[in-house]
PDB file of N, CA, C and O in Angstrom:
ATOM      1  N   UNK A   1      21.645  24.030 -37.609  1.00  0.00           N
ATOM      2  CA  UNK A   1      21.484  24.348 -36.217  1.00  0.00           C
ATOM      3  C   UNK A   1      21.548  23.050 -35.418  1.00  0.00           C
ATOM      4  O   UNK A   1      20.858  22.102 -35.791  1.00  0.00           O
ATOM      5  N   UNK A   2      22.300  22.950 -34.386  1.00  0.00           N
ATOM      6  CA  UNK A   2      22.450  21.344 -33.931  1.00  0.00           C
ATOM      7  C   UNK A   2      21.886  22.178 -32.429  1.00  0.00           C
ATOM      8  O   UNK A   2      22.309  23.168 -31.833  1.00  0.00           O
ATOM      9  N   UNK A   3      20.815  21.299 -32.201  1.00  0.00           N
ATOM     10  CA  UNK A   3      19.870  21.042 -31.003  1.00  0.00           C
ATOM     11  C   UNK A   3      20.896  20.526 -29.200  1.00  0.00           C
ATOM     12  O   UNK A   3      21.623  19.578 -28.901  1.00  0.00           O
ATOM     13  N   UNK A   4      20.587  21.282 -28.737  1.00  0.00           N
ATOM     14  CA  UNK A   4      21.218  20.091 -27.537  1.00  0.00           C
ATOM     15  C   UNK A   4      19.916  20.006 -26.435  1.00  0.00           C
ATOM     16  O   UNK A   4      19.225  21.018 -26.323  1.00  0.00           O
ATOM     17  N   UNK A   5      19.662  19.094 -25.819  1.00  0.00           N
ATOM     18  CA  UNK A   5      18.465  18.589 -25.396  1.00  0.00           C
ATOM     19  C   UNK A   5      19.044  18.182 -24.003  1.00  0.00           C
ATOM     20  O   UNK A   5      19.868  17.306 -23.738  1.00  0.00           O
ATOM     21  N   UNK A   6      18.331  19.132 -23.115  1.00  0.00           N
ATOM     22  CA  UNK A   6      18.907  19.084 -21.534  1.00  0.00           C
ATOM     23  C   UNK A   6      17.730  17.547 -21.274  1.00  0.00           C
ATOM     24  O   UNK A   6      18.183  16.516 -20.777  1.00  0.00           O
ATOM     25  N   UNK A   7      16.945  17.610 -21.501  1.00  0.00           N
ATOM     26  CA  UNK A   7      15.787  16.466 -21.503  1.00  0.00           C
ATOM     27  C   UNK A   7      15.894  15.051 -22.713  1.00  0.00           C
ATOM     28  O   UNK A   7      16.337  15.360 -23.819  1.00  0.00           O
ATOM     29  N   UNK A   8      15.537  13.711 -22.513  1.00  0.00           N
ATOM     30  CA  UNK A   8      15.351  13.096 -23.529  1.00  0.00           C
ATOM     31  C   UNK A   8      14.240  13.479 -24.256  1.00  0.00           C
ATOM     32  O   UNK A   8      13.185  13.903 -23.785  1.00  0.00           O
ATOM     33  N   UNK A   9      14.525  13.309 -25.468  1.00  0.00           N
ATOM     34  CA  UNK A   9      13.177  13.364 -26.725  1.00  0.00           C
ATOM     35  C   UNK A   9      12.352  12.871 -26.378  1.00  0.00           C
ATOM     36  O   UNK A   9      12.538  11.694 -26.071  1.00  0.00           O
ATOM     37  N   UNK A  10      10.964  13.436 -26.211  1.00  0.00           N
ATOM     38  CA  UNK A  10       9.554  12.857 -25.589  1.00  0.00           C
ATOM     39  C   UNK A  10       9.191  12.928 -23.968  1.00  0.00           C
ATOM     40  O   UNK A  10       8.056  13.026 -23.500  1.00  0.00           O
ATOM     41  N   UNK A  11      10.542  12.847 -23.170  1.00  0.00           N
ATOM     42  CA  UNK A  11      10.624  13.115 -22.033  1.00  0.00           C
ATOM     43  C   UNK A  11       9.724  14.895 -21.302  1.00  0.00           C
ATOM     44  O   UNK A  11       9.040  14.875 -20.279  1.00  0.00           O
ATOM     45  N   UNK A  12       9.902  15.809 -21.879  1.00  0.00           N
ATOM     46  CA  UNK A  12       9.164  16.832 -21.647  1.00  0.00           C
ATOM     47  C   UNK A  12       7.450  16.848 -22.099  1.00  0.00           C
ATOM     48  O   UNK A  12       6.724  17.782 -21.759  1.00  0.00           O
ATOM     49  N   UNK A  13       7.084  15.989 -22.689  1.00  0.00           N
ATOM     50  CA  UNK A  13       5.975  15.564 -23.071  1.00  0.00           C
ATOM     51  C   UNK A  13       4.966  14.640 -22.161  1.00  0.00           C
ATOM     52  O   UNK A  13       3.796  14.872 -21.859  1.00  0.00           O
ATOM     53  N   UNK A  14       5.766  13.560 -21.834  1.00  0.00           N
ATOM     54  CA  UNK A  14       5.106  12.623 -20.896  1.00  0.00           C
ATOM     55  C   UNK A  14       5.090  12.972 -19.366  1.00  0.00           C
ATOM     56  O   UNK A  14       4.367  12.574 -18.453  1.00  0.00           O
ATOM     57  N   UNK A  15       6.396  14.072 -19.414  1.00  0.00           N
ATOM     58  CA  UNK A  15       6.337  14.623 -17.692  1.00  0.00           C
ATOM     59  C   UNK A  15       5.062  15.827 -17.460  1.00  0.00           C
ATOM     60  O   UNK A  15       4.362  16.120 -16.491  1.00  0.00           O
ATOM     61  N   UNK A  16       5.150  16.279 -18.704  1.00  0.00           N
ATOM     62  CA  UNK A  16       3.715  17.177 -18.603  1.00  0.00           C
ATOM     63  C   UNK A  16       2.786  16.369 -18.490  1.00  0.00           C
ATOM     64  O   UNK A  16       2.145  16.643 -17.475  1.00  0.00           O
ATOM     65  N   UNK A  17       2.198  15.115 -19.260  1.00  0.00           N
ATOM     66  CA  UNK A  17       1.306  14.276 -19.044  1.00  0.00           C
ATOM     67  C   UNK A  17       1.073  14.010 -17.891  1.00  0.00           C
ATOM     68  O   UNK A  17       0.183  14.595 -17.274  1.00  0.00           O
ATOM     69  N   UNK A  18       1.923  12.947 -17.286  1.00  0.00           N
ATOM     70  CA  UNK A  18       2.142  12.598 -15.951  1.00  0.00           C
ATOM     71  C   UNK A  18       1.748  13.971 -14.840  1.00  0.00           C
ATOM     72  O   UNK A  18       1.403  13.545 -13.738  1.00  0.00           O
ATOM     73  N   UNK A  19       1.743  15.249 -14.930  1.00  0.00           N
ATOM     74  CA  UNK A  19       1.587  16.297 -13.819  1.00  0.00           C
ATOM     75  C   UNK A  19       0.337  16.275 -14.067  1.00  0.00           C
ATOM     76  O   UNK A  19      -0.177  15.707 -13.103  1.00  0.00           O
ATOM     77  N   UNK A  20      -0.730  16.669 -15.065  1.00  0.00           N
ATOM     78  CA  UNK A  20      -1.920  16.733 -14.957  1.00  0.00           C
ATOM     79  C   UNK A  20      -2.377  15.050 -14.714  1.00  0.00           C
ATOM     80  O   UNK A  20      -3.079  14.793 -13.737  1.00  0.00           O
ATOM     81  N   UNK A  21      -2.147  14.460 -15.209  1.00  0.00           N
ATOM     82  CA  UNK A  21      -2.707  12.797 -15.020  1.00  0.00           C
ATOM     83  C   UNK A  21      -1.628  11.974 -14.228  1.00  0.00           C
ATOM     84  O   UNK A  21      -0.932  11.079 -14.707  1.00  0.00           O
ATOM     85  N   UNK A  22      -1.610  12.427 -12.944  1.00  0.00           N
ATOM     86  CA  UNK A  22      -0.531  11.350 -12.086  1.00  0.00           C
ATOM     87  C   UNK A  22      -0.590   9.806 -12.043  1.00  0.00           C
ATOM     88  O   UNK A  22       0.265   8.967 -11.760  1.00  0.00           O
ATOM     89  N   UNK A  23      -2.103   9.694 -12.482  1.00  0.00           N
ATOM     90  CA  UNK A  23      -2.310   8.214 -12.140  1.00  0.00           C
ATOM     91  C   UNK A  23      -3.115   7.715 -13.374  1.00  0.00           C
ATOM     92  O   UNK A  23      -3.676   8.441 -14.194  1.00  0.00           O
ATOM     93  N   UNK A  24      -3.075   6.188 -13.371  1.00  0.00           N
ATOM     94  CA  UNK A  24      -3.606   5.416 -14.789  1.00  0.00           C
ATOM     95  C   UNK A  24      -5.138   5.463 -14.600  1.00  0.00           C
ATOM     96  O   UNK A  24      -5.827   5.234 -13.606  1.00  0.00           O
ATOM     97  N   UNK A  25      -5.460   5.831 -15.865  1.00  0.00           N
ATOM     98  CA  UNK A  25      -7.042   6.269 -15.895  1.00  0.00           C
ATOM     99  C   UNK A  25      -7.350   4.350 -15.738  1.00  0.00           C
ATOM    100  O   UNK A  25      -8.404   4.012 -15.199  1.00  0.00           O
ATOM    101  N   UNK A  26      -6.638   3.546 -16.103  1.00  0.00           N
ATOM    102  CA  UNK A  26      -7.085   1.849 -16.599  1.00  0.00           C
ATOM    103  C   UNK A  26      -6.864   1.045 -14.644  1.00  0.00           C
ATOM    104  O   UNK A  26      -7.631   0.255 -14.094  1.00  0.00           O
ATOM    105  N   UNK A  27      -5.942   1.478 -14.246  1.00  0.00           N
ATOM    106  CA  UNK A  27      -5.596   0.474 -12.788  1.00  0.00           C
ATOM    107  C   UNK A  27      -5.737   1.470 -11.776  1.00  0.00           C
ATOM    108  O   UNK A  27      -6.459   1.265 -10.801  1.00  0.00           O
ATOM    109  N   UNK A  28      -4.938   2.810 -11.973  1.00  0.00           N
ATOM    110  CA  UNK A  28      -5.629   3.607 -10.433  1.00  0.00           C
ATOM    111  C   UNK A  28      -4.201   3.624  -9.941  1.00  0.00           C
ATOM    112  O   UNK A  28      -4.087   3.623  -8.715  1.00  0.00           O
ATOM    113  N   UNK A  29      -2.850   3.644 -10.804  1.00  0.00           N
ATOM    114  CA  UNK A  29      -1.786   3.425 -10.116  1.00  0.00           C
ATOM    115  C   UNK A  29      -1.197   4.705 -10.728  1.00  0.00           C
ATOM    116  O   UNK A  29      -1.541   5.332 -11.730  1.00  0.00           O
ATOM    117  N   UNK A  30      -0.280   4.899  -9.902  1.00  0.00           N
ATOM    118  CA  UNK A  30       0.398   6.415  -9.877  1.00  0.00           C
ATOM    119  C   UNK A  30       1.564   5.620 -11.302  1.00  0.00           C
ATOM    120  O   UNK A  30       2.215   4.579 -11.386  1.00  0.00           O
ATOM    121  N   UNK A  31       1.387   6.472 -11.951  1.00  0.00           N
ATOM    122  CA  UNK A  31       2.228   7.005 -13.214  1.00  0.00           C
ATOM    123  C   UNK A  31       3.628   6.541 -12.502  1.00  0.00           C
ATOM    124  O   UNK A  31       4.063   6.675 -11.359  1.00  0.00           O
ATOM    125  N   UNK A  32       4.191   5.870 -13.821  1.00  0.00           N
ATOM    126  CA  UNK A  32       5.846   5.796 -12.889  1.00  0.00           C
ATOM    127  C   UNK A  32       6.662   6.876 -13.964  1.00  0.00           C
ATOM    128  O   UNK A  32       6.415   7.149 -15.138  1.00  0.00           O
ATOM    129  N   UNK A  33       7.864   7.422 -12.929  1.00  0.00           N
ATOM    130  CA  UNK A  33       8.779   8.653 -14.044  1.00  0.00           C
ATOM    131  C   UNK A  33       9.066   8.469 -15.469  1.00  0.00           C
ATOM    132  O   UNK A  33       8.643   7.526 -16.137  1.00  0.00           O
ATOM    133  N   UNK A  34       9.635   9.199 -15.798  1.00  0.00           N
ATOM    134  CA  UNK A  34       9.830   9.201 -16.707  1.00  0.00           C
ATOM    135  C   UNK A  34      11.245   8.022 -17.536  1.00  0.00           C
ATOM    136  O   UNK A  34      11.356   7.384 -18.583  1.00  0.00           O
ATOM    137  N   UNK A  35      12.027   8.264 -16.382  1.00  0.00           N
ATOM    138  CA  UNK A  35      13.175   7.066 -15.857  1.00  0.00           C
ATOM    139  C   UNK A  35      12.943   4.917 -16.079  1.00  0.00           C
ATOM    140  O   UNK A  35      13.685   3.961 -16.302  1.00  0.00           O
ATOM    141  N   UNK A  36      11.621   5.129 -15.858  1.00  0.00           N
ATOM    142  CA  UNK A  36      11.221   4.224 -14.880  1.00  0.00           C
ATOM    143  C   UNK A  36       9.876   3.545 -15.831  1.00  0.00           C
ATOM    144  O   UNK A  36       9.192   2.655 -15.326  1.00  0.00           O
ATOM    145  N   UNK A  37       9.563   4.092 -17.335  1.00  0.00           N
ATOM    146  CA  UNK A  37       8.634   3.940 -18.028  1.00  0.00           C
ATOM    147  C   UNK A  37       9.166   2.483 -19.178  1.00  0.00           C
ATOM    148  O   UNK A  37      10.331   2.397 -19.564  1.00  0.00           O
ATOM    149  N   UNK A  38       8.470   1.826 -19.435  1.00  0.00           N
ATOM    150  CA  UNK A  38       8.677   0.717 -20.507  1.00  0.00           C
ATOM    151  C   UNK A  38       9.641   1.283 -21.540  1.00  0.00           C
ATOM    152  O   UNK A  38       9.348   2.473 -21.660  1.00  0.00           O
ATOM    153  N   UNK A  39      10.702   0.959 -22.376  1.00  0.00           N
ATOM    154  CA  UNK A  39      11.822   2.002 -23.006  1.00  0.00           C
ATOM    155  C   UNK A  39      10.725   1.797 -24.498  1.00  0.00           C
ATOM    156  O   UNK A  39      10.969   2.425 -25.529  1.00  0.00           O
ATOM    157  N   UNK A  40       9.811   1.057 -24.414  1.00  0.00           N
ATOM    158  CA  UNK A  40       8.805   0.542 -25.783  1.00  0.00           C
ATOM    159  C   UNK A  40       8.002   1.647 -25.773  1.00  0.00           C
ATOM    160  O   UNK A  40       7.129   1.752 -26.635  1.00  0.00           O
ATOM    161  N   UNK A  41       8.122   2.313 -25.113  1.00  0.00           N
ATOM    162  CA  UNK A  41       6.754   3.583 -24.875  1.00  0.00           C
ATOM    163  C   UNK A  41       7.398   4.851 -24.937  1.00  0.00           C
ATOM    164  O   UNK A  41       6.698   5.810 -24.611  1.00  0.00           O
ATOM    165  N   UNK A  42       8.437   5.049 -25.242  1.00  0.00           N
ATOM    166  CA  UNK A  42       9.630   6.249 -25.026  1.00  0.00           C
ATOM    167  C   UNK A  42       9.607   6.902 -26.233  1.00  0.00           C
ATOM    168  O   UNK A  42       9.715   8.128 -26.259  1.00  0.00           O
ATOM    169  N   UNK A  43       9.413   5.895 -27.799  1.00  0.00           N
ATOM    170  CA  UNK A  43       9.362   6.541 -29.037  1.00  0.00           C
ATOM    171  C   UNK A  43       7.711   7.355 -28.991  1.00  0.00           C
ATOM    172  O   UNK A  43       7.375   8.537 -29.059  1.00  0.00           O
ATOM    173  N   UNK A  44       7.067   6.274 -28.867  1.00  0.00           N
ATOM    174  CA  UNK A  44       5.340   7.176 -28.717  1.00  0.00           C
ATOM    175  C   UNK A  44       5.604   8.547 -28.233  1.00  0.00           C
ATOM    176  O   UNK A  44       5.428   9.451 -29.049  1.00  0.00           O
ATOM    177  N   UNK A  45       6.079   8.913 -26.797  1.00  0.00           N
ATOM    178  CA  UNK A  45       6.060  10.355 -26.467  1.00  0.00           C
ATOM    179  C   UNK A  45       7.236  10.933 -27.188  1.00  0.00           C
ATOM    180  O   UNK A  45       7.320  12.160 -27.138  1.00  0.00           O
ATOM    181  N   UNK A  46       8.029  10.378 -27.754  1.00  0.00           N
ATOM    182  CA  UNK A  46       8.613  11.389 -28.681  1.00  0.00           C
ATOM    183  C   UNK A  46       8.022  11.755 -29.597  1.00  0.00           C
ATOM    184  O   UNK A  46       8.234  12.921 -29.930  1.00  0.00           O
ATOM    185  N   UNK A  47       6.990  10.913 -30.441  1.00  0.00           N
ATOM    186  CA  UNK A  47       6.362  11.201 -31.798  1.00  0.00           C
ATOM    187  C   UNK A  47       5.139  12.702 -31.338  1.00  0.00           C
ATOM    188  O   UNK A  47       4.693  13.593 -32.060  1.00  0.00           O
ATOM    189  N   UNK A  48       4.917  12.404 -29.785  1.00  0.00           N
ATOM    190  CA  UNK A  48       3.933  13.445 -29.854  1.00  0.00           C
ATOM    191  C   UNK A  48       4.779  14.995 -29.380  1.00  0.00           C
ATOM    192  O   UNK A  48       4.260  16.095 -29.572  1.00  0.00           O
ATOM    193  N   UNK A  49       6.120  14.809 -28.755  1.00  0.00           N
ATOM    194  CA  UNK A  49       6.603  15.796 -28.500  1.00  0.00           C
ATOM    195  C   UNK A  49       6.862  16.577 -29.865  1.00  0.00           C
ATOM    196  O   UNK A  49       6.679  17.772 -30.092  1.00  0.00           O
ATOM    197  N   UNK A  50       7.196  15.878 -30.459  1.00  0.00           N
ATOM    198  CA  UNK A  50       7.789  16.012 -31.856  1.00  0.00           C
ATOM    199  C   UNK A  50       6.351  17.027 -32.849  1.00  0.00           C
ATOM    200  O   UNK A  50       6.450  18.051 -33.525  1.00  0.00           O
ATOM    201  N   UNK A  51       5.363  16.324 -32.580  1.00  0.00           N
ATOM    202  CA  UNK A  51       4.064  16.834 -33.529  1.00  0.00           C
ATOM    203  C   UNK A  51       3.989  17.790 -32.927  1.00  0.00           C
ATOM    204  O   UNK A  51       3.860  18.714 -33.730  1.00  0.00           O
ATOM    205  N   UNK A  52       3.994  18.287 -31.529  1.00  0.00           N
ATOM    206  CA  UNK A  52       3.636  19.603 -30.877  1.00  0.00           C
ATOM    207  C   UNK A  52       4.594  20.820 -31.489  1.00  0.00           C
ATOM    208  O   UNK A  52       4.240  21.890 -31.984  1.00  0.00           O
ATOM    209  N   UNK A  53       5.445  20.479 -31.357  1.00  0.00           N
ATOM    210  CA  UNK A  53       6.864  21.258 -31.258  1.00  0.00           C
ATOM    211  C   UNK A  53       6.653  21.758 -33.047  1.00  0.00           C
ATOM    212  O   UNK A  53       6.989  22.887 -33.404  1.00  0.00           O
ATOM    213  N   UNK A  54       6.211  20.995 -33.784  1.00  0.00           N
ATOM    214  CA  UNK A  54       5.921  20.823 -35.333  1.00  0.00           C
ATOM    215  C   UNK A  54       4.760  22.177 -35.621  1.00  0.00           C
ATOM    216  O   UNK A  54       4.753  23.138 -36.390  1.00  0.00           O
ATOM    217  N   UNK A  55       4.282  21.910 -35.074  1.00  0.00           N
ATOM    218  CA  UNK A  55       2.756  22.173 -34.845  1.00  0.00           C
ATOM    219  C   UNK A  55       3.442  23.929 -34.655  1.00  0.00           C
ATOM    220  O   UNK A  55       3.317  24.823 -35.492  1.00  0.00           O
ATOM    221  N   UNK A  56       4.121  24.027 -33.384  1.00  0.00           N
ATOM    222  CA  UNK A  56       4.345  25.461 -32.547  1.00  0.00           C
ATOM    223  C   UNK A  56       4.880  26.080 -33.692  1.00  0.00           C
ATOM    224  O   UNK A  56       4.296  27.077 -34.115  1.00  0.00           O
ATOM    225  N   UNK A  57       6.407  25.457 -34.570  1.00  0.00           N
ATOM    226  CA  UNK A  57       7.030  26.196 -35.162  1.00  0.00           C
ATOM    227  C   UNK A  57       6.452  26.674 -36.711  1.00  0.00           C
ATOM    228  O   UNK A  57       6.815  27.706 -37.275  1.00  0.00           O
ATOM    229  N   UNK A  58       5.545  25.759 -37.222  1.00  0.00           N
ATOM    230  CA  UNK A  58       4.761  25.974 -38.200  1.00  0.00           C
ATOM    231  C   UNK A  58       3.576  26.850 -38.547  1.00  0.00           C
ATOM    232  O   UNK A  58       3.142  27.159 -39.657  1.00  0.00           O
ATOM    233  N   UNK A  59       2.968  27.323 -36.796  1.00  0.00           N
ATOM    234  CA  UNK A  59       1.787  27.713 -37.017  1.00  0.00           C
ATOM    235  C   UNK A  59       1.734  29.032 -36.191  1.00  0.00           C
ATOM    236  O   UNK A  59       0.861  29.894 -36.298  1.00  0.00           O
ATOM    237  N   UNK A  60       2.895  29.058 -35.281  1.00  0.00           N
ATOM    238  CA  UNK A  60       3.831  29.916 -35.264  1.00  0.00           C
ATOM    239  C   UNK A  60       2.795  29.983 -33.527  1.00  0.00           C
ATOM    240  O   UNK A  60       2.854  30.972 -32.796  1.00  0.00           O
ATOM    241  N   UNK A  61       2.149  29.031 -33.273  1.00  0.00           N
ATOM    242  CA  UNK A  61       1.090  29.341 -31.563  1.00  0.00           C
ATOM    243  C   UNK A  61       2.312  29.863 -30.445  1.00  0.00           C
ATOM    244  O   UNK A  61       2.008  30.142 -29.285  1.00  0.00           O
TER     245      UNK A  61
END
């Protein structure tokens, strides 16, 4: 089955983040997009998009 991904990997993850938590719990500064994030921090929200998505199809939530 080959996937096509209207979103980057992790990208649907951190934009959900970012809607409930707009701003940094550490400085008080508004969240920057998803576009616009360190590219060093891009695998992290994939690893958790990835565990969710793991999680859904396995446990069947």
């Amino acid at each position: 089955m080959k996937l096509i991904y209207l979103k980057e990997p992790g990208q649907v993850a951190y934009e959900a983040y970012r809607e409930v938590c707009p701003e940094s719990k550490f400085t008080g500064d508004k969240l920057p997009t998803w576009q616009d994030i360190d590219e060093e921090l891009k695998p992290y929200w994939e690893a958790v998009e990835t565990a969710v998505t793991n999680r859904v199809i396995n446990k069947g939530v």
